[in-house]
C-alpha positions, -999 to 999 in steps of 0.1 A, spaced: 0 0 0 25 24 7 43 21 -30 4 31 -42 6 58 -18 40 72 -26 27 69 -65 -3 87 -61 15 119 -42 42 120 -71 13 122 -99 -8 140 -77 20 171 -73 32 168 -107 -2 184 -118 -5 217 -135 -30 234 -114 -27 263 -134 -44 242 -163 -69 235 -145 -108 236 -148 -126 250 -113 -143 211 -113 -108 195 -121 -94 220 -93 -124 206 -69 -113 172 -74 -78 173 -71 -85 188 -38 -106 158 -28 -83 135 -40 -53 153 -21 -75 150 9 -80 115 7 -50 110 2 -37 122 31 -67 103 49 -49 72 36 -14 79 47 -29 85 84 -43 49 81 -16 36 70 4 51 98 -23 35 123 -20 1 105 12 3 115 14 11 151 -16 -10 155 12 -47 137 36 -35 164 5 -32 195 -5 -71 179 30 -79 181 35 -70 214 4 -84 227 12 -116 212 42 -115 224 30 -113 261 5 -139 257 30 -166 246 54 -156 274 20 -160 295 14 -195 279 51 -208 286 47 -193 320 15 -214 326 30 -247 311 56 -250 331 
């Protein structure tokens, strides 16, 4: 996801907003927007692999813990 991501900013900010219709001006707002809505999740995706890491982590320690 992150290579899409990475993608998508380079062709979005290699746009000539100057060319630009008002509409086409409208959308590439919304797309920059959701964008940057997508690079937050990704960023929470993240955090939340290490917090199941982690977790997992704990409870295995927990099950070797209990089996011995």
């Amino acid at each position: 996801m992150a290579d899409t991501i990475a993608e998508t900013v380079d062709l979005l900010y290699t746009i000539d907003q100057e060319q630009l219709t008002l509409d086409q001006q409208i959308a590439l707002g919304s797309a920059l927007a959701a964008l940057a809505q997508a690079e937050r999740l990704e960023q929470i995706n993240e955090r939340l692999r290490g917090i199941h890491q982690v977790l997992n982590g704990w409870a295995l320690r927990a099950a070797t813990a209990e089996s011995r």
